[in-house]
One Martini backbone bead per residue (centre of mass of N, CA, C, O) as a GRO file, in nm:
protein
  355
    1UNK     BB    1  -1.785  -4.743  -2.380
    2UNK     BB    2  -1.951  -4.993  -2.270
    3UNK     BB    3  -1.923  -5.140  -2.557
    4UNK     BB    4  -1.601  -5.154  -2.567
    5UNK     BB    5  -1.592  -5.318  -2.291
    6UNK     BB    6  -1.758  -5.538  -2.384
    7UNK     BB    7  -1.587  -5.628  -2.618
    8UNK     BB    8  -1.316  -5.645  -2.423
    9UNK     BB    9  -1.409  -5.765  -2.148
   10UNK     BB   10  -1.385  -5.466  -1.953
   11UNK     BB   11  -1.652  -5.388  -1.786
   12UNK     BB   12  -1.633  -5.523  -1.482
   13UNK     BB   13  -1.339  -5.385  -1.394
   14UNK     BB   14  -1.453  -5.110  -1.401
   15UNK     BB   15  -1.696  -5.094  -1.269
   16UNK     BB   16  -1.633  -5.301  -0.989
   17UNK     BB   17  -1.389  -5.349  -0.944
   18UNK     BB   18  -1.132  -5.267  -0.697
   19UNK     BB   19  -0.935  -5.074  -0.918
   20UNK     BB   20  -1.139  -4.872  -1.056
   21UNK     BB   21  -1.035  -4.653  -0.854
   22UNK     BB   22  -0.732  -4.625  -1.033
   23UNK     BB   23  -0.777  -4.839  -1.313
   24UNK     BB   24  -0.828  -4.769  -1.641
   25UNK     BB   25  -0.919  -5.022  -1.900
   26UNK     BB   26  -0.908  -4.935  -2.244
   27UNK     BB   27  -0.763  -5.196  -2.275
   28UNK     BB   28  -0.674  -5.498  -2.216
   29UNK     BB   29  -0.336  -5.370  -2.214
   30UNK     BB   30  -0.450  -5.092  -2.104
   31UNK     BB   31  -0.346  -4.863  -1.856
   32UNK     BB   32  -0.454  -4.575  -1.609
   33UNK     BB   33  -0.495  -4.358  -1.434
   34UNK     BB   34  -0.789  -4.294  -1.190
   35UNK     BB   35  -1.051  -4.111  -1.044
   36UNK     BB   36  -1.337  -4.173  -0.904
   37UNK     BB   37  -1.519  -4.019  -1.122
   38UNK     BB   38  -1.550  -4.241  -1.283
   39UNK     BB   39  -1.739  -4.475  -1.057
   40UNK     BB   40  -1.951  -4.260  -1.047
   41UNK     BB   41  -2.046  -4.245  -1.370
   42UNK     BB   42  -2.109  -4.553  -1.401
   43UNK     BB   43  -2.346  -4.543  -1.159
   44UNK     BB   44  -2.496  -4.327  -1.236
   45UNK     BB   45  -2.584  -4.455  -1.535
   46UNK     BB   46  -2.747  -4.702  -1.394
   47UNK     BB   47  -2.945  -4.537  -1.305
   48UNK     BB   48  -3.005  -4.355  -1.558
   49UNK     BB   49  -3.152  -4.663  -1.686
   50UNK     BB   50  -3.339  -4.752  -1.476
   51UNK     BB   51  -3.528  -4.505  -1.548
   52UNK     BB   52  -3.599  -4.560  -1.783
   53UNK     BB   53  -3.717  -4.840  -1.767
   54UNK     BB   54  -3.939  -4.750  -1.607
   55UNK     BB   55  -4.073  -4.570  -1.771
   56UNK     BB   56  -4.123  -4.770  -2.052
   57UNK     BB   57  -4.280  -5.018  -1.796
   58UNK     BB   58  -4.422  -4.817  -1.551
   59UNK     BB   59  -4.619  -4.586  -1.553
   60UNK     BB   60  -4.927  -4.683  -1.600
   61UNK     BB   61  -4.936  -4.875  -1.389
   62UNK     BB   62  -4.673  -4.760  -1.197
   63UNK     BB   63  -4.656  -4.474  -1.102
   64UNK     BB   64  -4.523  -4.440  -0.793
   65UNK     BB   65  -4.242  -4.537  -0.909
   66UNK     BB   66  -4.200  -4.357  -1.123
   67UNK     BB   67  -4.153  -4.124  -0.990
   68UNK     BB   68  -3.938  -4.207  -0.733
   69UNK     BB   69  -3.758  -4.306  -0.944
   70UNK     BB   70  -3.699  -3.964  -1.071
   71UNK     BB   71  -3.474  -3.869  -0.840
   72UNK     BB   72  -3.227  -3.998  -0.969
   73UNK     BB   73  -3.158  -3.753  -1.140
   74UNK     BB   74  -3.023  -3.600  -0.938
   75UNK     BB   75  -2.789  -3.769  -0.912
   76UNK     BB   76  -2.694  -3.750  -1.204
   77UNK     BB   77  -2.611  -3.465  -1.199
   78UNK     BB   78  -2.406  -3.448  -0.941
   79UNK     BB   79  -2.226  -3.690  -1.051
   80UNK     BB   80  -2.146  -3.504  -1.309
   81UNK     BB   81  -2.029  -3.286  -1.179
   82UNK     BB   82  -1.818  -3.404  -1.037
   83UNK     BB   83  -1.668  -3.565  -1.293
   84UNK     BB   84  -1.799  -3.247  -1.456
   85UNK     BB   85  -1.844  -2.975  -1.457
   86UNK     BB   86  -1.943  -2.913  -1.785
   87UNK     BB   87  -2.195  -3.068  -1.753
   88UNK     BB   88  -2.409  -2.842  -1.710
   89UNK     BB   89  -2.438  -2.756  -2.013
   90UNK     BB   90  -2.620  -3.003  -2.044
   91UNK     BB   91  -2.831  -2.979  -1.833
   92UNK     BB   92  -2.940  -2.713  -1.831
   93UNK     BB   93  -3.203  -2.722  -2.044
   94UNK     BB   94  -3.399  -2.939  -1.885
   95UNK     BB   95  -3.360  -2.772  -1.599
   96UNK     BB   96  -3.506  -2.540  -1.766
   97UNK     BB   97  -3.785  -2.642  -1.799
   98UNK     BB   98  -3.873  -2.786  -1.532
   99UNK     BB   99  -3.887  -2.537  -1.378
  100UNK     BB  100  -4.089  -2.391  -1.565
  101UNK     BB  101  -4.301  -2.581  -1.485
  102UNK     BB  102  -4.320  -2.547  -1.164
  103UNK     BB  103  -4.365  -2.248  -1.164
  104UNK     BB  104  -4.643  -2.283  -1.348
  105UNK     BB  105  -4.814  -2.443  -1.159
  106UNK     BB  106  -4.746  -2.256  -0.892
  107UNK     BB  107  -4.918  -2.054  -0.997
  108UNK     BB  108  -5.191  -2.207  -1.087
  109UNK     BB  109  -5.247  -2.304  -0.810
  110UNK     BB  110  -5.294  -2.040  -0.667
  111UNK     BB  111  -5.547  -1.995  -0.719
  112UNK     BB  112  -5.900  -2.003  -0.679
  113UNK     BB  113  -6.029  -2.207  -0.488
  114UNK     BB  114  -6.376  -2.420  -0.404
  115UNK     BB  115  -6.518  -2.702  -0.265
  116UNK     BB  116  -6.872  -2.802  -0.358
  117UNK     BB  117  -6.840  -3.095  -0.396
  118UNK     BB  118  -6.831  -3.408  -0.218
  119UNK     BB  119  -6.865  -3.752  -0.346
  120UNK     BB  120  -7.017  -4.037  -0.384
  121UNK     BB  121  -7.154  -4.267  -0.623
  122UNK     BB  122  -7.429  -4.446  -0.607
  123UNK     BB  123  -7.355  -4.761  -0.767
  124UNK     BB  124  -7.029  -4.699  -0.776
  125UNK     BB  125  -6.715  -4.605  -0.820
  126UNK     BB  126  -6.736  -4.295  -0.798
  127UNK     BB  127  -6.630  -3.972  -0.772
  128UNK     BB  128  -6.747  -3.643  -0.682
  129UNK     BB  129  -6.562  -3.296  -0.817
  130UNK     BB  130  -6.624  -2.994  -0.735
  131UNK     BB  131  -6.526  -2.664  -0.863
  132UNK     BB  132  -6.416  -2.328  -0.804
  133UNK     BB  133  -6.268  -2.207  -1.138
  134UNK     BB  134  -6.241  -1.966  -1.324
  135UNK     BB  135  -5.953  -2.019  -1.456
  136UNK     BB  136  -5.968  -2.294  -1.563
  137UNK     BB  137  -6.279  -2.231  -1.708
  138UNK     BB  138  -6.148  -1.943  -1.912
  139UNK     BB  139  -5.947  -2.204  -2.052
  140UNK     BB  140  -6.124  -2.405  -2.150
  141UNK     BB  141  -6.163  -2.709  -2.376
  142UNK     BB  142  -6.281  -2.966  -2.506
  143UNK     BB  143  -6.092  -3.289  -2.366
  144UNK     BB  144  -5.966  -3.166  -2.080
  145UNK     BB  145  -5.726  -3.167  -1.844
  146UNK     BB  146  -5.639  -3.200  -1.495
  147UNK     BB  147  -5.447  -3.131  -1.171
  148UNK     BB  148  -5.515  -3.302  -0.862
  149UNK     BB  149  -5.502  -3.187  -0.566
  150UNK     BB  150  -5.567  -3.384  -0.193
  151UNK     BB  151  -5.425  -3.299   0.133
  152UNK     BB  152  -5.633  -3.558   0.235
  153UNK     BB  153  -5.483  -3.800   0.110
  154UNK     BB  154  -5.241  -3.602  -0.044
  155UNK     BB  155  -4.980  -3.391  -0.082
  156UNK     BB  156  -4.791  -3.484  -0.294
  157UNK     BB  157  -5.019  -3.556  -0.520
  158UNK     BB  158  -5.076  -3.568  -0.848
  159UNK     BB  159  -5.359  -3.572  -1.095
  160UNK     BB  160  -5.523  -3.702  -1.383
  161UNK     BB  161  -5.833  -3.540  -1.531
  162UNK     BB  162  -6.114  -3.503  -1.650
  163UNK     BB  163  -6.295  -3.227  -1.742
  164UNK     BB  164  -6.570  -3.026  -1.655
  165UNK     BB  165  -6.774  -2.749  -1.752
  166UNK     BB  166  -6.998  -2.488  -1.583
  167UNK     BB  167  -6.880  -2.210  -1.586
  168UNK     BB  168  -6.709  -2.184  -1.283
  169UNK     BB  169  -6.721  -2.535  -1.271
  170UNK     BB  170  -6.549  -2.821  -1.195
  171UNK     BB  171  -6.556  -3.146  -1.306
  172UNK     BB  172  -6.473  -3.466  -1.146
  173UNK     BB  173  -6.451  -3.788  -1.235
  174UNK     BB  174  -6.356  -4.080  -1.023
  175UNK     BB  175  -6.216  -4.382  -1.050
  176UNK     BB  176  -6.195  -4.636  -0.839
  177UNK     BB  177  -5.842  -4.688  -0.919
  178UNK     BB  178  -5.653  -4.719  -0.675
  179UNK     BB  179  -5.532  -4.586  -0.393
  180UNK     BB  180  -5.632  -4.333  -0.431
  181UNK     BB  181  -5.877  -4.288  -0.519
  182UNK     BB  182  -5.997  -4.502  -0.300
  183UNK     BB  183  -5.959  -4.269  -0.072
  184UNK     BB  184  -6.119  -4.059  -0.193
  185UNK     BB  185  -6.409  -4.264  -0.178
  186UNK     BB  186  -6.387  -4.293   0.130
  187UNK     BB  187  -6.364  -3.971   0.244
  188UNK     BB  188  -6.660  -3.938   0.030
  189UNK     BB  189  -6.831  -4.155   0.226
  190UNK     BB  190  -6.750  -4.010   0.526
  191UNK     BB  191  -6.906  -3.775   0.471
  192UNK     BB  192  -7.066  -3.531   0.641
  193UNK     BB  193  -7.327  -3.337   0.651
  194UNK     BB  194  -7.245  -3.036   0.628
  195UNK     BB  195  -6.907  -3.105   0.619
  196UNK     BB  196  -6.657  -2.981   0.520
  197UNK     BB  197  -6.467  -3.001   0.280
  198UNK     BB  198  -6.216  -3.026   0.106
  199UNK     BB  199  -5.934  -2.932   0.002
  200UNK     BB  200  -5.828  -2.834  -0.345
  201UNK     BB  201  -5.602  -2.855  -0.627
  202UNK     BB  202  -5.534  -2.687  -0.977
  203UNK     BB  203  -5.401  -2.781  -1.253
  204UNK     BB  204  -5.512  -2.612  -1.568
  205UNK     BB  205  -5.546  -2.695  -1.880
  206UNK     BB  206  -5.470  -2.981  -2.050
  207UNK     BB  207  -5.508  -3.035  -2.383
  208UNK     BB  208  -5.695  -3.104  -2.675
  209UNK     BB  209  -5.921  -3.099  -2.901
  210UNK     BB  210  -5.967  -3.024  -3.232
  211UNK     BB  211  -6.292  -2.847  -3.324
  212UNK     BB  212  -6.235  -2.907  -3.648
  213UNK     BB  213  -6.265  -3.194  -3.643
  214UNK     BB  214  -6.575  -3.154  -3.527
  215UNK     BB  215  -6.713  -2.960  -3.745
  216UNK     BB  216  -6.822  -3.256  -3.911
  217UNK     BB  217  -7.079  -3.458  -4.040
  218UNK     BB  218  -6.976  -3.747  -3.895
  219UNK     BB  219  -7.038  -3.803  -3.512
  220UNK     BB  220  -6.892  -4.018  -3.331
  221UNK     BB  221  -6.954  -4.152  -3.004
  222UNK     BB  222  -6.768  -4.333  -2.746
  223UNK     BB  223  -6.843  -4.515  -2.450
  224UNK     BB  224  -6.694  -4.682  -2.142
  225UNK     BB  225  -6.839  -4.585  -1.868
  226UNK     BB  226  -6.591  -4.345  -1.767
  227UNK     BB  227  -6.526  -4.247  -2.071
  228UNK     BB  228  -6.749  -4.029  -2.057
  229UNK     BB  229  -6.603  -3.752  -1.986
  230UNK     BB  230  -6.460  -3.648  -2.283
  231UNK     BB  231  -6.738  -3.725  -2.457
  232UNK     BB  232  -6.924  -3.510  -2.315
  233UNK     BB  233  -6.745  -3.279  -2.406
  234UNK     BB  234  -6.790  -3.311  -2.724
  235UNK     BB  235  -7.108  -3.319  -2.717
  236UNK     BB  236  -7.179  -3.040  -2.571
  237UNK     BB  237  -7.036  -2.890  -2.837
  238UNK     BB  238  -7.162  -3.005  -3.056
  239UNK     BB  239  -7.450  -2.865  -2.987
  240UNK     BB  240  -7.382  -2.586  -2.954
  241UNK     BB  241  -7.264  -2.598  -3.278
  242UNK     BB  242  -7.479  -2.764  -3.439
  243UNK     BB  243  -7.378  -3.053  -3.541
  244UNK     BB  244  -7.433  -3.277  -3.763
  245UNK     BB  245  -7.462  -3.597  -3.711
  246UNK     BB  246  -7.486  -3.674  -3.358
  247UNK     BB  247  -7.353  -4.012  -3.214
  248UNK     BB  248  -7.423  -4.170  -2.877
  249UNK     BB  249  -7.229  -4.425  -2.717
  250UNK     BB  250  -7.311  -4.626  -2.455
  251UNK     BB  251  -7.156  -4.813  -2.190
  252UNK     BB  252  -7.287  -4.997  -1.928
  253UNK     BB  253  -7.378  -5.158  -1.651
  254UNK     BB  254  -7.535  -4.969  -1.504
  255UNK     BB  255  -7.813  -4.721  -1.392
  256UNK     BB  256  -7.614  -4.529  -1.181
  257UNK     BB  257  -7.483  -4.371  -1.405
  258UNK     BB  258  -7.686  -4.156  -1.474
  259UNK     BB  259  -7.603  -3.999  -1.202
  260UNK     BB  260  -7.392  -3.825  -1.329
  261UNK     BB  261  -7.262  -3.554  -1.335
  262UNK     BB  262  -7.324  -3.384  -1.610
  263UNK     BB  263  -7.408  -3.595  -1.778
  264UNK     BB  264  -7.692  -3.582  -1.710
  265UNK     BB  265  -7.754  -3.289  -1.816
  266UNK     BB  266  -7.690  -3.347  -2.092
  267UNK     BB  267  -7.830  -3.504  -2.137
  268UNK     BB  268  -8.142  -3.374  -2.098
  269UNK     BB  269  -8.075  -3.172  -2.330
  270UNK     BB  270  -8.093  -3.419  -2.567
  271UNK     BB  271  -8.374  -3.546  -2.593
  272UNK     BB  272  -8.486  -3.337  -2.821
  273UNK     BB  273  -8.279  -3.354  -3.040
  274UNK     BB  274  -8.270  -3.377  -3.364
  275UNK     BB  275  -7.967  -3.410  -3.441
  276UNK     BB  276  -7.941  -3.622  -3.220
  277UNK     BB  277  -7.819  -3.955  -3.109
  278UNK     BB  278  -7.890  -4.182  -2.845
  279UNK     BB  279  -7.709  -4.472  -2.672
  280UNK     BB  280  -7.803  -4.688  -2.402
  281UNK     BB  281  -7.581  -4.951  -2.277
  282UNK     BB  282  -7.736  -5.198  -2.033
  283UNK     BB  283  -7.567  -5.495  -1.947
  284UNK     BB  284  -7.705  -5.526  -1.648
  285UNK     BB  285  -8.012  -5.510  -1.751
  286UNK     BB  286  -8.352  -5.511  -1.789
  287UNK     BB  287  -8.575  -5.401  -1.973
  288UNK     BB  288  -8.800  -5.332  -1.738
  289UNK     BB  289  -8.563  -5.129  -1.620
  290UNK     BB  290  -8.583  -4.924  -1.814
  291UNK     BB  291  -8.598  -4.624  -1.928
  292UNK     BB  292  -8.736  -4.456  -2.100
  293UNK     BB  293  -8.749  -4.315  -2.401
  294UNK     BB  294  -8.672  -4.035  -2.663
  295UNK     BB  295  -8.628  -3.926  -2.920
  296UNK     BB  296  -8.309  -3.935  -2.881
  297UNK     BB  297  -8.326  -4.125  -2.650
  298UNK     BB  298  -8.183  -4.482  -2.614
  299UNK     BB  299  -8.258  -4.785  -2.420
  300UNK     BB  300  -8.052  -5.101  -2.376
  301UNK     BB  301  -7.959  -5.376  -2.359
  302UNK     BB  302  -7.685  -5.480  -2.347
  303UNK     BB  303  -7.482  -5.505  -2.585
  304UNK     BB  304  -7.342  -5.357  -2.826
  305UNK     BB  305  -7.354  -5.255  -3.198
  306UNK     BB  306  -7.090  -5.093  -3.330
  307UNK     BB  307  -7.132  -5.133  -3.652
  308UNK     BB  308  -7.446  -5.070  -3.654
  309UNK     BB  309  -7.397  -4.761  -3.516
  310UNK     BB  310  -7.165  -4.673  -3.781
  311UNK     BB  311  -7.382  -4.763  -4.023
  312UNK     BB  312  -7.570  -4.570  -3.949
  313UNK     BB  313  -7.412  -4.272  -3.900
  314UNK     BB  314  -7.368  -4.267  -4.208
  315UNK     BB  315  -7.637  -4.242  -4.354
  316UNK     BB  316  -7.619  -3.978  -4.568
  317UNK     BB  317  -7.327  -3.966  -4.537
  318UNK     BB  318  -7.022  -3.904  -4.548
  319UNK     BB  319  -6.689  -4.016  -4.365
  320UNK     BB  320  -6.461  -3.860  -4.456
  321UNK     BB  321  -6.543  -3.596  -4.265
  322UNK     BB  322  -6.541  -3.754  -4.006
  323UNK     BB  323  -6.574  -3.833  -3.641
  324UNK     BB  324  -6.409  -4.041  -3.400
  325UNK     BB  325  -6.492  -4.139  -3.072
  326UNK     BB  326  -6.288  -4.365  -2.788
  327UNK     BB  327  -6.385  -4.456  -2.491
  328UNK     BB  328  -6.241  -4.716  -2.299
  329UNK     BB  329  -6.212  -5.034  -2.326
  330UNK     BB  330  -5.983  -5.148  -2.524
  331UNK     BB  331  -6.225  -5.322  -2.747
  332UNK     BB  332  -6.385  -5.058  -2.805
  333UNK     BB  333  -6.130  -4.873  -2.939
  334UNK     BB  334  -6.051  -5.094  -3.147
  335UNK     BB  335  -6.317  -5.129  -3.300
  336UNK     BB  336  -6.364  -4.822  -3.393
  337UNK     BB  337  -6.124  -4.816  -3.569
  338UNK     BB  338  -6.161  -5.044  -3.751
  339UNK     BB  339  -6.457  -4.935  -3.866
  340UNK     BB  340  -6.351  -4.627  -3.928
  341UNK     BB  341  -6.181  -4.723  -4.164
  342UNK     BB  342  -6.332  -4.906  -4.311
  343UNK     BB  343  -6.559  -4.657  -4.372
  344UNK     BB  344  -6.357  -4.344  -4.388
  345UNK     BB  345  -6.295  -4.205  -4.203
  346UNK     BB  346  -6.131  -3.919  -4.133
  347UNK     BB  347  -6.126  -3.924  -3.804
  348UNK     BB  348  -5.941  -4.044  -3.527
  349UNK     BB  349  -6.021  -4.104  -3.131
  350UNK     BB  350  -5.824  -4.163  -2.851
  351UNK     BB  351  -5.858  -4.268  -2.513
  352UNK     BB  352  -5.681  -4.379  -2.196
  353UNK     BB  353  -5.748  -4.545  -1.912
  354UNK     BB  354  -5.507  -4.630  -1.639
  355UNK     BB  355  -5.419  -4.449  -1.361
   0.00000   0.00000   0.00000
């Protein structure tokens, strides 16, 4: 109808004019009487095309515009049953989804969770969040995110993070980019010690890697800054399962990073492992600012060389059946694509953090 009223002329009188509220015309020379509710339905519309737009547009930059924007949606239904009644018969479907969504949340949310470590790590971005969360753990696979809401920053907010497990604990890295975290890194810098953590909910764990793709080497895992999150669970997977030929590149600022927990403990379990090799790459480093290299760990100043580290990883190994995995800025993750196509990879696989 929009489109018919655009091409006829009549879209601003129907839309806005003064007797839209009593007279709809059809053709430009044929109206006929119609009530309110047909005014309110075009209103609707409008809100829910602005909703559409924002979803878009802004989702990953302005995420709390995206969420509040999505209120108006309860609007365009109230207005739609207004409008005619049968409307419901149409909403049923995604109004029922969306429920079993949240009821589905709020049941795993309930479960018990309890948080054991709450820090700021120094010399970096980083908020170090742990729980104690069995029900999450016990049915976490490597590279998966979950839901935490945290209601001494934000009661109503809820954030998603890859997370790592050991045992029974849910570890969350979480770099301040945004007002949220920035209040979380605020909270966690001014926690005194000794003094009782902050209470916190977790929902999930959801999305992940099919540990299939990396079933087979040469296995490529690259990350830049916090983008070790994701990587670093499908390499101590990698482990575990002893794929061979598994290669991993970080790429850091600061030598602060090292210190981050879970990461931390995965490279010391893997300096003497023969099967895989780790490069890490302090941009912002002096060579004797540098640890120790060991068997398998070796520290580098600088900028990483991203294909000479992928036609390494490749030599004497087919990389039809390999696997690439690229988490961190931009430009690191277009190069790793670039070169895994070049070079043959079977599968490549990329995570973006933005908000």
């Amino acid at each position: 109808w929009w489109l018919k009223w655009i091409l006829d002329g009549t879209f601003v009188k129907n839309l806005i004019a003064i007797d839209t509220q009593k007279w709809l015309w059809v053709t430009p020379s044929w109206n006929h009487y119609e009530n309110f509710s047909v005014l309110m339905a075009q209103v609707a519309w409008i809100f829910f095309t602005l909703v559409i737009i924002i979803a878009l547009t802004c989702r990953r930059r302005r995420y709390r515009l995206f969420y509040v924007a999505h209120q108006l949606t309860l609007l365009f239904l109230f207005i739609g049953v207004a409008h005619a009644w049968s409307f419901w018969f149409s909403a049923l479907p995604g109004l029922a989804l969306w429920w079993l969504d949240r009821l589905s949340r709020l049941v795993v949310a309930s479960y018990p969770t309890c948080v054991k470590r709450f820090s700021a790590i120094p010399g970096t971005d980083v908020t170090h969040v742990e729980l104690w969360a069995p029900a999450v753990a016990s049915t976490y696979t490597a590279g998966q995110f979950c839901l935490i809401n945290v209601p001494g920053v934000c009661k109503s907010s809820w954030h998603p993070f890859t997370v790592n497990v050991s045992g029974n604990r849910v570890t969350f890295l979480c770099k301040a980019d945004g007002p949220w975290t920035q209040k979380l890194r605020s909270e966690a810098s001014n926690q005194v010690e000794g003094a009782k953590p902050p209470v916190a909910l977790c929902v999930g764990p959801y999305g992940s890697l099919n540990p299939s793709d990396y079933s087979e080497g040469p296995l490529f895992l690259a990350a830049g800054g916090i983008g070790i999150t994701p990587v670093i669970a499908v390499f101590k997977e990698a482990l575990n399962r002893r794929v061979p030929g598994v290669t991993l590149l970080w790429s850091i600022r600061s030598l602060d990073y090292l210190q981050l927990p879970f990461v931390k403990e995965v490279l010391e379990s893997a300096k003497n492992d023969e099967g895989v090799k780790v490069i890490i790459h302090a941009t912002q480093a002096k060579s004797e600012e540098l640890p120790a290299s060991s068997r398998s760990v070796s520290y580098r100043p600088g900028r990483p060389n991203i294909r000479e580290c992928m036609e390494t990883a490749t030599l004497g190994k087919g990389p039809q059946s390999g696997f690439a995995f690229a988490c961190g800025p931009g430009p690191l993750q277009e190069e790793v694509v670039k070169i895994s196509q070049e070079l043959g990879f079977g599968k490549t696989h990329v995570e973006t953090f933005i908000f």
